[in-house]
PDB file as gemmi writes it, atoms N, CA and C in Angstrom:
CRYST1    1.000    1.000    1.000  90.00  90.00  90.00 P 1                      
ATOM      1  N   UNK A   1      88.795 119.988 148.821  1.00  0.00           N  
ATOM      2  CA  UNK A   1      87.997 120.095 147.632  1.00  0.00           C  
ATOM      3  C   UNK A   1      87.399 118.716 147.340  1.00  0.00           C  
ATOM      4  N   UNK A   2      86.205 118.599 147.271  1.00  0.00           N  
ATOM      5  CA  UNK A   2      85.273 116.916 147.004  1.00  0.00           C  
ATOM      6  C   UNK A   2      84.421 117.701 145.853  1.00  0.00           C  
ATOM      7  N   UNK A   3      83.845 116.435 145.565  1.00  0.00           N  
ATOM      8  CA  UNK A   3      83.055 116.047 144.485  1.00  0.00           C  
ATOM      9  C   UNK A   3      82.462 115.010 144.985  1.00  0.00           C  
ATOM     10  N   UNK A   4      80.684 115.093 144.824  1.00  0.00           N  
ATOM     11  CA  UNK A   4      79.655 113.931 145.060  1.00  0.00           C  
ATOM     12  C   UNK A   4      79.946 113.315 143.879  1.00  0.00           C  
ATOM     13  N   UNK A   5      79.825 111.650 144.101  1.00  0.00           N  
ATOM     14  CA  UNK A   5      79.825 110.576 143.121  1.00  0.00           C  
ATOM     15  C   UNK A   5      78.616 110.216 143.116  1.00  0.00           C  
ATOM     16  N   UNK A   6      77.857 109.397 142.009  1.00  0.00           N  
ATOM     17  CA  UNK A   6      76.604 109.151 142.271  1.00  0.00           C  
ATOM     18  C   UNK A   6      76.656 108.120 141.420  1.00  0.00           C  
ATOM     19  N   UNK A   7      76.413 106.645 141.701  1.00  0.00           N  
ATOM     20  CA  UNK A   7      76.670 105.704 140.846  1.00  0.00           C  
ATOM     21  C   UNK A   7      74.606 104.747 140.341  1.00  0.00           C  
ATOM     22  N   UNK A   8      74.638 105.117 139.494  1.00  0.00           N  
ATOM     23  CA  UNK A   8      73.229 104.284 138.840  1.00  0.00           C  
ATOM     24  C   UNK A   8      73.028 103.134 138.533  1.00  0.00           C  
ATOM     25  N   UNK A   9      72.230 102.273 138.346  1.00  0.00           N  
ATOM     26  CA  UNK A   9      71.995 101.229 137.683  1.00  0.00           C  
ATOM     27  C   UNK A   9      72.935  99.997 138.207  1.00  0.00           C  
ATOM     28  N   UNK A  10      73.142  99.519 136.965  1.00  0.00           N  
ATOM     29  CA  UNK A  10      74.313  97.769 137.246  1.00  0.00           C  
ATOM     30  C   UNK A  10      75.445  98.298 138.304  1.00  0.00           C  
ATOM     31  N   UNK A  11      75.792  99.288 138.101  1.00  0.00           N  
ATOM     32  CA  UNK A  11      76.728  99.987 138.768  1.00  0.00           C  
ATOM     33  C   UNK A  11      76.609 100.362 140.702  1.00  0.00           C  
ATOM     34  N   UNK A  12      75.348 100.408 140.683  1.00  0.00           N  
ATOM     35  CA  UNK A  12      75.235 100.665 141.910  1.00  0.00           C  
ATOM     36  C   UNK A  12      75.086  99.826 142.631  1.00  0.00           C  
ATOM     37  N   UNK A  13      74.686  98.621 142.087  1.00  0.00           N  
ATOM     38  CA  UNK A  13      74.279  97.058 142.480  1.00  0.00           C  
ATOM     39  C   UNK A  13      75.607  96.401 142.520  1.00  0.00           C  
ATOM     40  N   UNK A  14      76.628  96.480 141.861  1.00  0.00           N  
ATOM     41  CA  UNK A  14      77.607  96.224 141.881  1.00  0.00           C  
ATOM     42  C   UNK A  14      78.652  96.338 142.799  1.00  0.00           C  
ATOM     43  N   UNK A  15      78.769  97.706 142.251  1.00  0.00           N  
ATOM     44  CA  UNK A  15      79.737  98.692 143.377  1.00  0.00           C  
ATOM     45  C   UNK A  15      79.476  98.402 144.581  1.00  0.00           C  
ATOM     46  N   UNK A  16      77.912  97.981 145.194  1.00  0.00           N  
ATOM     47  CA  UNK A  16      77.550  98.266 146.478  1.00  0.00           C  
ATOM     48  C   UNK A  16      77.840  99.643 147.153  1.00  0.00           C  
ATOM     49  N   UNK A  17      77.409 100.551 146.112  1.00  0.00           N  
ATOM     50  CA  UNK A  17      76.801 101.780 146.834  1.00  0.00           C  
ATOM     51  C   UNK A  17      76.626 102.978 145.611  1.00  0.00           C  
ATOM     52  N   UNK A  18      75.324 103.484 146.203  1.00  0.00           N  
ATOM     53  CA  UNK A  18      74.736 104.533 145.628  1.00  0.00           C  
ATOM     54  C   UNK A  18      75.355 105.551 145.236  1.00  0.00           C  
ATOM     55  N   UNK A  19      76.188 106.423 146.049  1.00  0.00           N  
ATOM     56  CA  UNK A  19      76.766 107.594 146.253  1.00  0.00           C  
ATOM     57  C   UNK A  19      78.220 107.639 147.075  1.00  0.00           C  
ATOM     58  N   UNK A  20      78.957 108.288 147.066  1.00  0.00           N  
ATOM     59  CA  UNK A  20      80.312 108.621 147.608  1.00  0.00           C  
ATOM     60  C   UNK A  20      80.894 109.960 147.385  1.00  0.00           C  
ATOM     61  N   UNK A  21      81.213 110.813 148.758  1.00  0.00           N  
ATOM     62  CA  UNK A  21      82.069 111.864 148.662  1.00  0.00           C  
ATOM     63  C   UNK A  21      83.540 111.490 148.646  1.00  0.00           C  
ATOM     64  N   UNK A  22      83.951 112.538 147.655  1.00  0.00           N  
ATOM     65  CA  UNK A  22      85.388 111.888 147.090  1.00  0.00           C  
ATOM     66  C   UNK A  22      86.049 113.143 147.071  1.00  0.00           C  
ATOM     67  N   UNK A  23      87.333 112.904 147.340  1.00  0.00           N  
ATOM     68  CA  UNK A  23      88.180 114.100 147.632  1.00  0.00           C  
ATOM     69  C   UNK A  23      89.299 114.403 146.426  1.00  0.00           C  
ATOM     70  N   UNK A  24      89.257 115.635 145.857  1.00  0.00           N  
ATOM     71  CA  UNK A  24      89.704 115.593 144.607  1.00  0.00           C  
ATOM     72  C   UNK A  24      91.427 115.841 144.901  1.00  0.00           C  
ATOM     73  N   UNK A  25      91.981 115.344 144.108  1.00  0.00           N  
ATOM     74  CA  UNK A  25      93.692 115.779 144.292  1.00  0.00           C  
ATOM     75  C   UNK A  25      94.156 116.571 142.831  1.00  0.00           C  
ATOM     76  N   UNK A  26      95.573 116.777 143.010  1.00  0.00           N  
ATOM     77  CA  UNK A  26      96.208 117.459 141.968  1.00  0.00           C  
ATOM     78  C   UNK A  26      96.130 116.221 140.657  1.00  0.00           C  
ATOM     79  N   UNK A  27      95.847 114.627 141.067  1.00  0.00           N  
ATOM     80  CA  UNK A  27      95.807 113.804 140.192  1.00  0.00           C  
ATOM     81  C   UNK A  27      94.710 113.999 138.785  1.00  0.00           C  
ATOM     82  N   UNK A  28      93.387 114.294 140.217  1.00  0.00           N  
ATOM     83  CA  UNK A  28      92.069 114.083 139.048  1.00  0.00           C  
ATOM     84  C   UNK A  28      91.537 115.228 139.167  1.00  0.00           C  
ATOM     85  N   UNK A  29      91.567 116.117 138.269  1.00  0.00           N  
ATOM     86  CA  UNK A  29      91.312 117.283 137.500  1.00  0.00           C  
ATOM     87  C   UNK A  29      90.354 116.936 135.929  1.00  0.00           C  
ATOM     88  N   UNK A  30      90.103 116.220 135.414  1.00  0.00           N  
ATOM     89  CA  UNK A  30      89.425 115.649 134.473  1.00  0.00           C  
ATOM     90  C   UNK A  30      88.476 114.176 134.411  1.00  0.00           C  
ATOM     91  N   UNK A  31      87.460 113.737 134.532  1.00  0.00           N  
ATOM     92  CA  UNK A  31      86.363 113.047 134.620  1.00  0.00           C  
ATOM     93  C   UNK A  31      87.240 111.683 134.100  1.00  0.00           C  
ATOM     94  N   UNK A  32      88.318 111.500 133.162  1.00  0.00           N  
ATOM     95  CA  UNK A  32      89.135 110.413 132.946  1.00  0.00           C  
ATOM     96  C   UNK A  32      89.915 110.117 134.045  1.00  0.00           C  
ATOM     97  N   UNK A  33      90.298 110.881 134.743  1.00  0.00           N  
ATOM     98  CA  UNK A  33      91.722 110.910 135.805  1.00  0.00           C  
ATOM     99  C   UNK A  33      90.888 110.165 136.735  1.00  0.00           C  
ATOM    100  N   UNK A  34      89.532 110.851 137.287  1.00  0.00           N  
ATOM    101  CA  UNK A  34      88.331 110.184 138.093  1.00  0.00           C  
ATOM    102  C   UNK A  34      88.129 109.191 137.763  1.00  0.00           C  
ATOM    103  N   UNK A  35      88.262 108.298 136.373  1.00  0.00           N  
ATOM    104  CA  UNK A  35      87.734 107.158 136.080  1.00  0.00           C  
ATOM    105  C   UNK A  35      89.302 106.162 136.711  1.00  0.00           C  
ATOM    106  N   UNK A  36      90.211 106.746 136.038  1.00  0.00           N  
ATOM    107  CA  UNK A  36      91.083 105.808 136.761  1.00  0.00           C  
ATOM    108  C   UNK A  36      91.352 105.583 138.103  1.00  0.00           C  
ATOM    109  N   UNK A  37      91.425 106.838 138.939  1.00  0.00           N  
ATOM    110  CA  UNK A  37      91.804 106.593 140.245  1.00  0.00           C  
ATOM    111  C   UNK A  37      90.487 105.122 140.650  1.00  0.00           C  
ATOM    112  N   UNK A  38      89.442 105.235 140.828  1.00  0.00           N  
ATOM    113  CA  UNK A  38      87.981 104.678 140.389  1.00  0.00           C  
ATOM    114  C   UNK A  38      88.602 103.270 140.537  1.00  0.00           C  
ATOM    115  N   UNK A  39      89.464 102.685 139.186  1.00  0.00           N  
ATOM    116  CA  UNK A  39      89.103 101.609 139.006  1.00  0.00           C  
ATOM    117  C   UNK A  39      90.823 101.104 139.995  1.00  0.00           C  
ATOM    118  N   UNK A  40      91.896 101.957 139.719  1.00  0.00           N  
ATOM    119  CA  UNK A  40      93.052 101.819 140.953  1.00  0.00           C  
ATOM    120  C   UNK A  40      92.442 100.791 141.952  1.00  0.00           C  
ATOM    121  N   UNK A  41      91.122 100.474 142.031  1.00  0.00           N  
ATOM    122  CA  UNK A  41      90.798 100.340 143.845  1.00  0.00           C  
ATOM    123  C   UNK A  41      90.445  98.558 143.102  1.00  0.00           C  
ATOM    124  N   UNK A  42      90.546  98.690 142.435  1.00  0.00           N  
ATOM    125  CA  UNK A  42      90.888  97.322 142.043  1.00  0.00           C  
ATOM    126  C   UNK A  42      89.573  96.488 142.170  1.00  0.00           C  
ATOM    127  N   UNK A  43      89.854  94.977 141.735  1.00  0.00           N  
ATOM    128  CA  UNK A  43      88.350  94.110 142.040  1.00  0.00           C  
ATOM    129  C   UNK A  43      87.234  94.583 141.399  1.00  0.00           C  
ATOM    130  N   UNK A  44      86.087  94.745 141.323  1.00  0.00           N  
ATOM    131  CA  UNK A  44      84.780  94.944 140.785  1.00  0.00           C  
ATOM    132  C   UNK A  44      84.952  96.791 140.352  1.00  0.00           C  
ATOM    133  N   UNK A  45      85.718  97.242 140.395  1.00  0.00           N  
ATOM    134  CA  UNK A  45      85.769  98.668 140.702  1.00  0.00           C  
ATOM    135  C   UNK A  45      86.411  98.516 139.062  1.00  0.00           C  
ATOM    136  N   UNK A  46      87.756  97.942 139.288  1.00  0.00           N  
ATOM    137  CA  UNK A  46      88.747  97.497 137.932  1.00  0.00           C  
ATOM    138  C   UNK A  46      87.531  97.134 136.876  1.00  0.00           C  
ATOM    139  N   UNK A  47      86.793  95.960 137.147  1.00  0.00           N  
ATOM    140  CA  UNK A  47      86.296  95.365 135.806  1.00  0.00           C  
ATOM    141  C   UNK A  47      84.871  96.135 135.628  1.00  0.00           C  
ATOM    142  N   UNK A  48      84.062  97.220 136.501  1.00  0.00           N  
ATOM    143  CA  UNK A  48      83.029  97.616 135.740  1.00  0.00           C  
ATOM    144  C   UNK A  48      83.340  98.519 134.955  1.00  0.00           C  
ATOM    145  N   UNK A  49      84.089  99.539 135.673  1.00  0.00           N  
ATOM    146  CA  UNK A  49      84.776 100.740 134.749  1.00  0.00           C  
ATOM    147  C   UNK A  49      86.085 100.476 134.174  1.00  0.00           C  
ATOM    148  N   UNK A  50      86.374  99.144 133.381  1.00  0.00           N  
ATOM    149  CA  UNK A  50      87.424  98.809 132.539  1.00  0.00           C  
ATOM    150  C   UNK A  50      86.744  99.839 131.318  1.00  0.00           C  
ATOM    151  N   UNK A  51      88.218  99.870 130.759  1.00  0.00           N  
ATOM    152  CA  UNK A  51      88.237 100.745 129.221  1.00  0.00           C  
ATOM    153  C   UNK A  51      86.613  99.866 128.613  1.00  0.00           C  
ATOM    154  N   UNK A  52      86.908  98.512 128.383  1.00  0.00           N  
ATOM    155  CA  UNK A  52      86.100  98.098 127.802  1.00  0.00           C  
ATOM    156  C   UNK A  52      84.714  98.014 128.123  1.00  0.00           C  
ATOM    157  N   UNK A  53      84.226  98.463 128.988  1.00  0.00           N  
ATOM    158  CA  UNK A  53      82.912  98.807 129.418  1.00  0.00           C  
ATOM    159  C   UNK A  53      82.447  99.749 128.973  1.00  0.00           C  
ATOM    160  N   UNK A  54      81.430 100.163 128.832  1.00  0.00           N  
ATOM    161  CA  UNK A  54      80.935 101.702 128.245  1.00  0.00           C  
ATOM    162  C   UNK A  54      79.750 101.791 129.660  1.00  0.00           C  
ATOM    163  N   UNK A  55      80.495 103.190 129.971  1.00  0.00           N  
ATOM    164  CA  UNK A  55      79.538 103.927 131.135  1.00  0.00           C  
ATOM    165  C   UNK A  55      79.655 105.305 130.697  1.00  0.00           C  
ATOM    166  N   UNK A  56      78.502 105.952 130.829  1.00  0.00           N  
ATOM    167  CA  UNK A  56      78.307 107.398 130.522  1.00  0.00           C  
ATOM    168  C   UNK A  56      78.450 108.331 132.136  1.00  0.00           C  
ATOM    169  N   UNK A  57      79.182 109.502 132.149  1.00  0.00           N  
ATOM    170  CA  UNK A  57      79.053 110.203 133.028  1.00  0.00           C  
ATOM    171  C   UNK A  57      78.637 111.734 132.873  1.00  0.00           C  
ATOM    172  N   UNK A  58      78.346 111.886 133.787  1.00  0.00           N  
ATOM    173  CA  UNK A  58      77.422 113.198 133.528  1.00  0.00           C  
ATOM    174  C   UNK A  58      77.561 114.073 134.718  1.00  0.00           C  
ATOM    175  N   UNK A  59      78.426 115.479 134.728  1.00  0.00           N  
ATOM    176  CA  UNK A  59      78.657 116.395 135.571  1.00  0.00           C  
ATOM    177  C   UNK A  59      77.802 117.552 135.656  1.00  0.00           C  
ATOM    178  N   UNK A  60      77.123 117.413 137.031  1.00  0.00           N  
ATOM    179  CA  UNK A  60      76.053 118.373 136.879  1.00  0.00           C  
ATOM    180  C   UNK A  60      74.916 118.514 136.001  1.00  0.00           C  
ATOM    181  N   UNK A  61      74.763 117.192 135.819  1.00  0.00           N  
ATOM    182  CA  UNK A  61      73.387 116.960 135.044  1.00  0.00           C  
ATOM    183  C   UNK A  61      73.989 116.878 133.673  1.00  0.00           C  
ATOM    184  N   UNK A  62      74.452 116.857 133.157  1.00  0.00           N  
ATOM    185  CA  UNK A  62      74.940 117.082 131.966  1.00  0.00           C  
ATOM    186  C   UNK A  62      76.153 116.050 131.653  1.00  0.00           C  
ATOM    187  N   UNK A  63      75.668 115.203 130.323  1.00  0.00           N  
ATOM    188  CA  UNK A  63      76.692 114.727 129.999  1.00  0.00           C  
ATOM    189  C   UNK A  63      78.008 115.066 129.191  1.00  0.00           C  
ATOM    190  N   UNK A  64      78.932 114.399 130.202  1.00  0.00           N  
ATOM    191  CA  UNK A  64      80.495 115.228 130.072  1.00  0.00           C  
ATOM    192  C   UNK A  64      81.023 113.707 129.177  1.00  0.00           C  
ATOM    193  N   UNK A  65      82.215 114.308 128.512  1.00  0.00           N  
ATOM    194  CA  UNK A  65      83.451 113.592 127.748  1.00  0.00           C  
ATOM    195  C   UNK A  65      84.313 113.371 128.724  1.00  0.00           C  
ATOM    196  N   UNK A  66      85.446 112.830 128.786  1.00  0.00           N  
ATOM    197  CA  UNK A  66      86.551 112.189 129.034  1.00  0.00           C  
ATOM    198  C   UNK A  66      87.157 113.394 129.574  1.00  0.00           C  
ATOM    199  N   UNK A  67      87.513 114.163 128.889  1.00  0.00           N  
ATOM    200  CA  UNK A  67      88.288 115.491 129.297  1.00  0.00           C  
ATOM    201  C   UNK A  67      87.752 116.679 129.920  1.00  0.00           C  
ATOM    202  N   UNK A  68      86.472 116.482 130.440  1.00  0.00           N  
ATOM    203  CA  UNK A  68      85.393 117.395 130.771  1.00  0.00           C  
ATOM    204  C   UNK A  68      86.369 117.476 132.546  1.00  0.00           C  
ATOM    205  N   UNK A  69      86.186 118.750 132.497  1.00  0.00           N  
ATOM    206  CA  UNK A  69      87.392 119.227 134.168  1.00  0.00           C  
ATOM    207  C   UNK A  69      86.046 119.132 135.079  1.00  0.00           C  
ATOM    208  N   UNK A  70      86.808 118.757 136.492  1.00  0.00           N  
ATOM    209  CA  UNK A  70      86.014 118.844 137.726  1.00  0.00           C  
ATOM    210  C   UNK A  70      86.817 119.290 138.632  1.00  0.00           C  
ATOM    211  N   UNK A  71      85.616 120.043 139.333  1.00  0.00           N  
ATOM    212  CA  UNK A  71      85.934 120.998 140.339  1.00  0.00           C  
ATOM    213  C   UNK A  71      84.936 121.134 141.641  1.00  0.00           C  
ATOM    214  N   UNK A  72      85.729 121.421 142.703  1.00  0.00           N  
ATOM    215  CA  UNK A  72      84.925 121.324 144.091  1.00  0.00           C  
ATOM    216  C   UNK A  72      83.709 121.658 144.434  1.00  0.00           C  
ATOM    217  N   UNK A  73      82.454 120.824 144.589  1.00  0.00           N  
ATOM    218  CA  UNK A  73      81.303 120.744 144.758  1.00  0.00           C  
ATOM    219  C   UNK A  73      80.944 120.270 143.429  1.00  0.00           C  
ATOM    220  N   UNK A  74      81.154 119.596 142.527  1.00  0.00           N  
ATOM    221  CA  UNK A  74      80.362 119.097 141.280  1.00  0.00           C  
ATOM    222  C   UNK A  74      79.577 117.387 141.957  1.00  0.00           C  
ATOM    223  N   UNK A  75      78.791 117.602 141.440  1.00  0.00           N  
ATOM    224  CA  UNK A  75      78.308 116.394 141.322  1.00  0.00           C  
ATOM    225  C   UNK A  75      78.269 115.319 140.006  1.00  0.00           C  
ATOM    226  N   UNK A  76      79.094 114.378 139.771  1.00  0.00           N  
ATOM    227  CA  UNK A  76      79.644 113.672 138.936  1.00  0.00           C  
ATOM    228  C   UNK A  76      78.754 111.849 138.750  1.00  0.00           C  
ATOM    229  N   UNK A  77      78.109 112.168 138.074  1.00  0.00           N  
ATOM    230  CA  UNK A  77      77.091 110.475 138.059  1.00  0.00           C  
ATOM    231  C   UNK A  77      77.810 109.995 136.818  1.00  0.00           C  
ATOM    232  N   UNK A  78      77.744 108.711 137.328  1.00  0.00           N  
ATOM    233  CA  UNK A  78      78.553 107.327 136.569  1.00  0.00           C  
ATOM    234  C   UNK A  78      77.352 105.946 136.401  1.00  0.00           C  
ATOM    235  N   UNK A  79      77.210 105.800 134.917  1.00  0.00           N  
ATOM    236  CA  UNK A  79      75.769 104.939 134.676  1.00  0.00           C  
ATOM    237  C   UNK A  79      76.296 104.233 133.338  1.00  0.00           C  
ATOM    238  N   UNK A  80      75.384 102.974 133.278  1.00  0.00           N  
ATOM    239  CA  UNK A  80      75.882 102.364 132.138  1.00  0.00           C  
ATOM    240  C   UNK A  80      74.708 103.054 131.277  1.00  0.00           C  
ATOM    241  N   UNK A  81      75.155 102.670 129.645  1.00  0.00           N  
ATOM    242  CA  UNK A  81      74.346 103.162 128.810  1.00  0.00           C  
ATOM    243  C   UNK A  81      72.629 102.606 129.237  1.00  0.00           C  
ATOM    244  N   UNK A  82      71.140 103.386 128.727  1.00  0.00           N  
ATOM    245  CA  UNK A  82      69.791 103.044 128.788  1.00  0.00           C  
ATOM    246  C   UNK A  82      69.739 102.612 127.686  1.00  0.00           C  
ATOM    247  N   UNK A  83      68.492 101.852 127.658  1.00  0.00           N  
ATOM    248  CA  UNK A  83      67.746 101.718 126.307  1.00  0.00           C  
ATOM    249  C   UNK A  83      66.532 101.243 126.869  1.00  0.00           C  
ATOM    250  N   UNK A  84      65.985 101.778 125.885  1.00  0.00           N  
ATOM    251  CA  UNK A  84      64.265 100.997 126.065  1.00  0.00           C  
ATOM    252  C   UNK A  84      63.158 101.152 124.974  1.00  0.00           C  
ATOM    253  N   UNK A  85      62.379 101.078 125.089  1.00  0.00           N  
ATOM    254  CA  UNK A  85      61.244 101.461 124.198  1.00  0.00           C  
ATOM    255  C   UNK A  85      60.262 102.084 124.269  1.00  0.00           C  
TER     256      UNK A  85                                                      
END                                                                             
C-alpha cells in the first residue's frame, strides 16, 4: 500500500526532491503519523517539518487537517503556506 508524496515550494528546494513514493505501514494511517515518520529521517527533513514550521498538506487536492486518514493510492502534497497579491 503507497501513497505519492509531492513536496512544493521551499520544501522541494530543500528536501531535494519533488516527489516520492512512500509505503504506508500500520504506523501512518493519518497525515500527522506521515508528518512524523517524515521528519524521523532526521537533518533538513527534522527542521522543515518541525512542529514549529507551518506547512499545509493537501490529500487529493484538497486540504486535509492533521487527522485527515490516508490510504493506498492517495496523493498527499506538503507546501509551505502562499501569499501574494
Amino acid at each position: 500500500m503507497t501513497i505519492d508524496i509531492l513536496y512544493f515550494a521551499r520544501l522541494r528546494e530543500t528536501l531535494g526532491t519533488a516527489t516520492e513514493r512512500f509505503e504506508l505501514s500500520a504506523r501512518v494511517s493519518q497525515v500527522k503519523e506521515l508528518l512524523e515518520v517524515l521528519r524521523e529521517r532526521g537533518g533538513v527533513w527534522a527542521r522543515e517539518l518541525a512542529d514549529s514550521k507551518v506547512v499545509l498538506v493537501a490529500v487529493n487536492q484538497e486540504i486535509a487537517s492533521l487527522d485527515t486518514p490516508l490510504r493506498s493510492g492517495d496523493e498527499v502534497a506538503i507546501f509551505p503556506p502562499v501569499t501574494g497579491g
